[in-house]
C-alpha positions as CSV (number, residue, x, y, z in Angstrom):
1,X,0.0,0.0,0.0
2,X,1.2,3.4,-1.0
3,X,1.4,6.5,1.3
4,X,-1.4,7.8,-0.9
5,X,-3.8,5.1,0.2
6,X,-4.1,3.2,-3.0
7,X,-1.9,-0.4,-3.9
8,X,0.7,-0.4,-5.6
9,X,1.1,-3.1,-9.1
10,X,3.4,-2.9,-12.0
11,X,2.4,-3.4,-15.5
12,X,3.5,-5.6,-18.1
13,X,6.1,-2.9,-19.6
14,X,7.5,-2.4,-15.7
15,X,6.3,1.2,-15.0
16,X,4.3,1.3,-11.8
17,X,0.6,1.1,-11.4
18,X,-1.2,3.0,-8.2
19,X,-4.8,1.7,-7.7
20,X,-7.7,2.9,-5.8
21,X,-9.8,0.6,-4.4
22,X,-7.2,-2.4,-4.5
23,X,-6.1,-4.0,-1.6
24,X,-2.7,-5.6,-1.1
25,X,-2.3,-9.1,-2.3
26,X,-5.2,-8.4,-4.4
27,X,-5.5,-9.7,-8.1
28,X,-8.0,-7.5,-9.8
29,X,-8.9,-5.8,-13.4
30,X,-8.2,-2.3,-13.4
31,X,-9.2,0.7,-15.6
32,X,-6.7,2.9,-15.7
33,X,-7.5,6.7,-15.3
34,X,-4.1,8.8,-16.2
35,X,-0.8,7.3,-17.4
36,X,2.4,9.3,-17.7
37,X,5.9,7.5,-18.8
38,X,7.1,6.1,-15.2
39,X,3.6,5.5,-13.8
40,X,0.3,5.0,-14.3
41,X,-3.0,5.5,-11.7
42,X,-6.1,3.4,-12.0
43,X,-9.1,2.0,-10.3
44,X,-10.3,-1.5,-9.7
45,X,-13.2,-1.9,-11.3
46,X,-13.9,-5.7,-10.4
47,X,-11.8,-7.9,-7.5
48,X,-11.0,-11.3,-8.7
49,X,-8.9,-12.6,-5.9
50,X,-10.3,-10.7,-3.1
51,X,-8.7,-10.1,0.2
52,X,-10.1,-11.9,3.6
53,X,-9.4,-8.2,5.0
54,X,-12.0,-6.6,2.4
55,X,-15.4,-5.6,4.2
56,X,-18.6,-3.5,2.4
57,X,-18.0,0.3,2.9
58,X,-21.1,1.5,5.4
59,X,-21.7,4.3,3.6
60,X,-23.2,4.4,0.0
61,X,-21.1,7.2,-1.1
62,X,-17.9,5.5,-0.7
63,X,-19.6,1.8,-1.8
64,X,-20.5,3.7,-5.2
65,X,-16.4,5.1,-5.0
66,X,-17.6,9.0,-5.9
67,X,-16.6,10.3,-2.4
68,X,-13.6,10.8,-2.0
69,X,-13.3,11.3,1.7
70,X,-13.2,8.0,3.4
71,X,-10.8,5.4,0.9
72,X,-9.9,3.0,3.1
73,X,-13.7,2.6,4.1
74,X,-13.7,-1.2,2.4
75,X,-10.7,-2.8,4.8
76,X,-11.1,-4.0,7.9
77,X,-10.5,-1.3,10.9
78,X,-7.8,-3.8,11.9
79,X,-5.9,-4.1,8.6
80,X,-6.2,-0.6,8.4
81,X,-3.7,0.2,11.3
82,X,-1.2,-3.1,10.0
83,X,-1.2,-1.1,6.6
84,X,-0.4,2.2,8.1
85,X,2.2,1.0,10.4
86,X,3.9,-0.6,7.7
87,X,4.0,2.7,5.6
88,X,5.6,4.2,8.7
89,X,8.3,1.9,9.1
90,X,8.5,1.9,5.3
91,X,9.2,5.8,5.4
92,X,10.8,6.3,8.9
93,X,13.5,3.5,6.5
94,X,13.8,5.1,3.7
95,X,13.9,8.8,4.2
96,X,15.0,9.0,7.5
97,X,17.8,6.3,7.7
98,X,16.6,4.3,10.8
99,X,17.0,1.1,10.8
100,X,14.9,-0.9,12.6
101,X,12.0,1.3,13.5
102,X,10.0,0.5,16.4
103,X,6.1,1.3,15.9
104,X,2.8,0.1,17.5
105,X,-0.6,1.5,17.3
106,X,-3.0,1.6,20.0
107,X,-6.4,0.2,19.4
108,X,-9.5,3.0,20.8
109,X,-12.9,3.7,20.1
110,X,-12.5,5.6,16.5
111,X,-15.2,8.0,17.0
112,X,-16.9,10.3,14.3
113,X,-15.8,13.3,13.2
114,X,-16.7,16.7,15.0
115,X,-15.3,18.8,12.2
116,X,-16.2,18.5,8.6
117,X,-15.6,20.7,5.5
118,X,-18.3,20.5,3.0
119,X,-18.7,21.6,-0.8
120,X,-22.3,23.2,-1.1
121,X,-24.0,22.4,-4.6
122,X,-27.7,24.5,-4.6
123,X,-27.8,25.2,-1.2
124,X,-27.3,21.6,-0.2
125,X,-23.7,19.7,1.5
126,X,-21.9,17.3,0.0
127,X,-18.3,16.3,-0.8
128,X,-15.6,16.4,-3.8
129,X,-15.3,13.0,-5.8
130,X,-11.5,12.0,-5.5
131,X,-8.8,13.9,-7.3
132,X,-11.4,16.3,-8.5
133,X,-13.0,19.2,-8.0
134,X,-16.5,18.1,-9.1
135,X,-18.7,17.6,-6.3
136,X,-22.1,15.2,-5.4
137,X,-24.8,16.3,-2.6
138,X,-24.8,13.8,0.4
139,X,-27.6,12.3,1.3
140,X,-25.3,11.0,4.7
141,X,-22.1,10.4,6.0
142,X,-21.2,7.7,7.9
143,X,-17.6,9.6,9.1
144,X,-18.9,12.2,10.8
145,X,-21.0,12.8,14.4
146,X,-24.6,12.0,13.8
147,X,-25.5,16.0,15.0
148,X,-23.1,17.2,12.0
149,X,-24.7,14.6,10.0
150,X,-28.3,15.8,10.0
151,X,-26.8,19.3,9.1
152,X,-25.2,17.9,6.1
153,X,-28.5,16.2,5.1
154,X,-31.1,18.5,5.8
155,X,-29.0,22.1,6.1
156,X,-29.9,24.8,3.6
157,X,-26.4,26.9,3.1
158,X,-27.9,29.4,0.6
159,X,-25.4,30.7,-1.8
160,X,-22.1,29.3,0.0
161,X,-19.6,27.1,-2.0
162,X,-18.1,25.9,1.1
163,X,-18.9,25.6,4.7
164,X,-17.4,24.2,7.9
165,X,-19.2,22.5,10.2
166,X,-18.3,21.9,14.0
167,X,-19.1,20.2,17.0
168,X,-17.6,20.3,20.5
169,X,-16.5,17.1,21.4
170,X,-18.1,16.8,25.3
171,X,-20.9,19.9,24.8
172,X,-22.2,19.7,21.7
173,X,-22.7,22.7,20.5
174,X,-22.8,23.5,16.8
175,X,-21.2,25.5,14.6
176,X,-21.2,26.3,10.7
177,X,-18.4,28.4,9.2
178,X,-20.0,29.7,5.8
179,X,-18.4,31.5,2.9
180,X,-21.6,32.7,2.0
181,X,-24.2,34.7,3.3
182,X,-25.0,33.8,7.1
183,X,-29.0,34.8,6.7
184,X,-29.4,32.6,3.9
185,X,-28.1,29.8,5.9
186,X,-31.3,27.7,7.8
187,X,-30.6,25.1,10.4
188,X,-31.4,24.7,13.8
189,X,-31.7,27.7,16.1
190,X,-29.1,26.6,18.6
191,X,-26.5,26.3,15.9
192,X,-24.3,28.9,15.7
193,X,-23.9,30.6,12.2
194,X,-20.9,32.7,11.5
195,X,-19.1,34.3,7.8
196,X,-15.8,33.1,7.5
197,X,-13.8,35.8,6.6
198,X,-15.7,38.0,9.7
199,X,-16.6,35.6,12.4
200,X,-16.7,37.9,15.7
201,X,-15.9,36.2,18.8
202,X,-17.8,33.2,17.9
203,X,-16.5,29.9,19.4
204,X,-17.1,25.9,20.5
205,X,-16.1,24.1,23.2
206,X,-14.2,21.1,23.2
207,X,-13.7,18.4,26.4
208,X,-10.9,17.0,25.8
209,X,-8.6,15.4,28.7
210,X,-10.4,16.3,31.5
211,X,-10.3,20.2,30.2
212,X,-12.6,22.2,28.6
213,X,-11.3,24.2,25.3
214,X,-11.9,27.4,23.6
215,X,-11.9,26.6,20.0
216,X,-12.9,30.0,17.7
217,X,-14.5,29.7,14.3
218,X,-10.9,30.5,12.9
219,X,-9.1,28.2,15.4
220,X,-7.9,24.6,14.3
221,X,-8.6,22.1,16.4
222,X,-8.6,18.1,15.8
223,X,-10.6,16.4,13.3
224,X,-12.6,14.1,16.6
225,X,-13.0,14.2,20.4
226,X,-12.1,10.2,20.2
227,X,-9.2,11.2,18.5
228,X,-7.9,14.4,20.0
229,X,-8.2,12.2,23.5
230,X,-5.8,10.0,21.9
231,X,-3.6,11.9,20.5
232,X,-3.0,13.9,24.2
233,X,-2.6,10.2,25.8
234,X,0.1,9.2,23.0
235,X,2.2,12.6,24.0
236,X,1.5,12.1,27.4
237,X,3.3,8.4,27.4
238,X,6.0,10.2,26.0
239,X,6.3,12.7,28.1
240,X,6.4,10.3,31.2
241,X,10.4,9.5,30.3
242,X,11.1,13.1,30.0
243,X,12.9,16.1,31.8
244,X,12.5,19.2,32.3
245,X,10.2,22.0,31.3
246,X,8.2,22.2,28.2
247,X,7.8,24.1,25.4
248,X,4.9,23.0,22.8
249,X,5.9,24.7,19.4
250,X,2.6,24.9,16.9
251,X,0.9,24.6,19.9
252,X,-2.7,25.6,18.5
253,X,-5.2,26.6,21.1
254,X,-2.7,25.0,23.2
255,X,-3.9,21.1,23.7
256,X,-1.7,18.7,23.4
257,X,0.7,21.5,26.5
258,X,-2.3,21.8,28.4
259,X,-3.8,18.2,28.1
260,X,-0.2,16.3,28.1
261,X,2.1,18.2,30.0
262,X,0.3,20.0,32.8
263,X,2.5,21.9,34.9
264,X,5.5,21.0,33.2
265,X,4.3,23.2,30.1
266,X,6.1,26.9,30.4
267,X,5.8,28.0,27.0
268,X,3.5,27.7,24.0
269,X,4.5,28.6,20.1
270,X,2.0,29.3,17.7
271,X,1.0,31.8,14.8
272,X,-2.3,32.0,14.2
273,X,-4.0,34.9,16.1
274,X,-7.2,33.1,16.7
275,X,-5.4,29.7,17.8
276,X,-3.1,32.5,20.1
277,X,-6.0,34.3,21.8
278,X,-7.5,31.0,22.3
279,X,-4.5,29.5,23.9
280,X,-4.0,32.1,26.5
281,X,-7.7,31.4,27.4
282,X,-7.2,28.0,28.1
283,X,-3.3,27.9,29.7
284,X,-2.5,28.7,32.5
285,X,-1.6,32.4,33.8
286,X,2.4,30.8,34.4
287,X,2.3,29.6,30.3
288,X,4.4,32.6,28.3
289,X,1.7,32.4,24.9
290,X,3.7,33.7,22.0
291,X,2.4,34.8,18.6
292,X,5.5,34.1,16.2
293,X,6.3,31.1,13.4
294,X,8.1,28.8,15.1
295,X,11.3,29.7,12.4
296,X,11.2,33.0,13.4
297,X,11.3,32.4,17.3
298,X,13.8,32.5,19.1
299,X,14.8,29.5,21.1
300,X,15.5,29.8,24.9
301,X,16.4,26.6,27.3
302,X,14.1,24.0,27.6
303,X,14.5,20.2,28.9
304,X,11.4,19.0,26.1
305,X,9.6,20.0,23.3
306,X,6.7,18.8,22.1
307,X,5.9,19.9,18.3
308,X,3.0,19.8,16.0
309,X,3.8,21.1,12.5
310,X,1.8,21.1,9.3
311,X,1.7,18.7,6.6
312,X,5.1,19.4,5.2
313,X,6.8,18.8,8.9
314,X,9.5,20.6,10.8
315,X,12.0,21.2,8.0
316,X,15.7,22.7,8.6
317,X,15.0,26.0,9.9
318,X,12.5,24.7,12.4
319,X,15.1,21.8,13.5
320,X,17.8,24.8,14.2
321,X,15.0,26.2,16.5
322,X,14.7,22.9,18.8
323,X,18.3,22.4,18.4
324,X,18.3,26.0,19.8
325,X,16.5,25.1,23.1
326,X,19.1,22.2,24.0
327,X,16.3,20.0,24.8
328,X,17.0,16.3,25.0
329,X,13.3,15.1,24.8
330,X,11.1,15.9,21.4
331,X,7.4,14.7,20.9
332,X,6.8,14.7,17.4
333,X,3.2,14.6,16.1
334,X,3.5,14.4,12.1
335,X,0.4,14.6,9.6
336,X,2.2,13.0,6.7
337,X,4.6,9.5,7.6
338,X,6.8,10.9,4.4
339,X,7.8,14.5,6.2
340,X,8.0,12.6,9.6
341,X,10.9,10.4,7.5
342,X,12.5,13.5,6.3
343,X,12.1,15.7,9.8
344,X,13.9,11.6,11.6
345,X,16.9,12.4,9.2
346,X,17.4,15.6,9.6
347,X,17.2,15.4,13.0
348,X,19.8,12.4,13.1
349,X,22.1,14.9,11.9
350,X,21.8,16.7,15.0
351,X,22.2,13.9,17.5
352,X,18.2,12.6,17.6
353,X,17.9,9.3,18.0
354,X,14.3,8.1,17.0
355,X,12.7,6.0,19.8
356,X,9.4,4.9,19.2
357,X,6.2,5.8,17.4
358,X,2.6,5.5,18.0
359,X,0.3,5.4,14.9
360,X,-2.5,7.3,16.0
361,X,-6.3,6.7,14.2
362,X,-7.2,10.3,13.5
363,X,-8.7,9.3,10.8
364,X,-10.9,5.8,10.5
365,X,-11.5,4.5,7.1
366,X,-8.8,6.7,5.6
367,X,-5.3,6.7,4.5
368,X,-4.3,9.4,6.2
369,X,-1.7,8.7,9.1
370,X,-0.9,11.0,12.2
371,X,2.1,9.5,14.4
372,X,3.6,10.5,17.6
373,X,7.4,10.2,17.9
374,X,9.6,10.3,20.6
375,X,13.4,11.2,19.7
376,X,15.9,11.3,22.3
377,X,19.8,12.8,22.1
């Protein structure tokens, strides 16, 4: 299985063939979709040695393969964490040079999703189709929390193209994040409707940890409560064989600090102004909250960082920065297992050792992979 999500063949002239809808070990016929002179893409239009680890998607949308959300929705919850746990050994190997990577995924309740972004077609929700832009109407969604799910359905979101929908994991209050026109928006009267571009001070609440958190309409915050719980649990394991205080760089609205490292946490990194104001609501008065990109900061001493970048990873200049705070003890929380093998060997140039990692489930029934690291000098 690729880091993409789909499997990886060869054709009979050698050059390599990526298939949605395939499973590993799979034999099946394939229509193939866009070929270029070192690899092709295609999907499986009919399985002919099927997999014991391929299950009936739950949702029609994925059955009929025109979502493009949930791709992994037709393998077994089970297989799905073997599959993503070998694509982080694969990369951790490959692009970061170590060589016997040691990496385990905890099993927890999965959980829907309290935060969707849907494409709005006529007023109603729906989804893109995958590797498109086109886009179908959803008539329901089997991914996300049943109270975002009958807003998807039965929502009317005027003349938007795009909306965000939210719920707070724990107090379930809802949110949607239109670009359109708020007043043209009907849904329940206890939702809260708010313009993207010009939200005010509008905001959900997330439990997460034992801790209630301020998340504003232009704050990120993760994709479930089932899996934001496990994310905190996977830094705080790592954590428990550090030193030192803590500085959480990236640190959002400040959770995985506030829900990980308790008092320990002195200082919190981030540079979105709505994630800032949000994190010194919920830290504590002793955490310094500073409004800076994490390359531009500069480093003072701390015995452990924990660090949360986006998709593309930490990169040199943000290495030089932990390097700056001679810490000995780094949580790494990557979005993307190929940046996390990049970030592992560029660290090793530095003196990080890569310990462990924990494939996290952020996201069931899909090939995307979150993983916490712990790297040691």
């Amino acid at each position: 299985m690729a880091t993409g999500g789909e499997a990886v063949a060869r054709l009979d002239d050698g050059r390599v063939i990526f298939v949605q809808g395939a499973l590993a070990d799979e034999a099946v016929v394939v229509e193939i979709t866009e070929a270029k002179k070192r690899f092709a893409r295609g999907v499986a239009v009919a399985i002919t040695e099927r997999s014991a680890h391929r299950v009936e998607p739950s949702c029609v949308h994925a059955a009929s393969g025109e979502c493009g959300g949930c791709d992994w929705m037709h393998i077994t919850a089970a297989q799905q964490r073997f599959y993503k746990e070998a694509i982080v050994v694969e990369q951790l190997q490959r692009l970061g040079d170590v060589a016997q990577p040691n990496v385990s995924s905890p099993v927890f309740d999965r959980g829907h999703r309290t935060t969707v972004r849907c494409s709005v077609v006529a007023g109603q929700a729906g989804y893109r189709t995958r590797r498109s832009e086109l886009s179908f109407n959803a008539s329901e969604c089997a991914a996300a929390d049943p109270a975002l799910e009958s807003l998807i359905v039965d929502g009317d979101f005027g003349d938007a193209s795009e909306v965000t929908l939210r719920i707070g994991a724990g107090t379930g209050e809802r949110m949607v994040i239109t670009n359109g026109d708020p007043a043209r928006v009907v849904v329940p009267d206890e939702v809260q409707v708010v313009a993207g571009d010009s939200p005010g001070n509008a905001a959900v609440h997330y439990q997460v940890a034992g801790r209630i958190f301020r998340v504003s309409a232009q704050s990120f915050f993760q994709t479930s409560g089932a899996g934001a719980e496990a994310l905190v649990a996977a830094v705080e394991r790592s954590l428990a064989t550090a030193e030192g205080d803590v500085v959480d760089l990236y640190a959002g609205v400040g959770l995985l600090g506030a829900g990980a490292a308790n008092d320990r946490l002195r200082c919190a990194v981030e540079s979105n102004p709505s994630s800032v104001a949000d994190a010194r609501h919920n830290l504590a008065s002793q955490v310094q909250v500073v409004g800076s990109r994490v390359e531009r900061w500069s480093p003072t001493p701390f015995g452990t960082v924990i660090a949360d970048p986006a998709r593309r990873g930490l990169a040199k200049d943000c290495v030089a920065v932990i390097d700056g705070t001679g810490a000995s003890h780094l949580v790494l929380v990557s979005c993307d297992p190929a940046s996390l093998g990049r970030d592992a060997g560029l660290l090793a140039q530095t003196g990080w050792e890569h310990q462990h990692a924990e494939v996290i489930d952020m996201f069931p029934d899909t090939s995307r992979i979150e993983v916490v690291s712990t790297f040691v000098r």
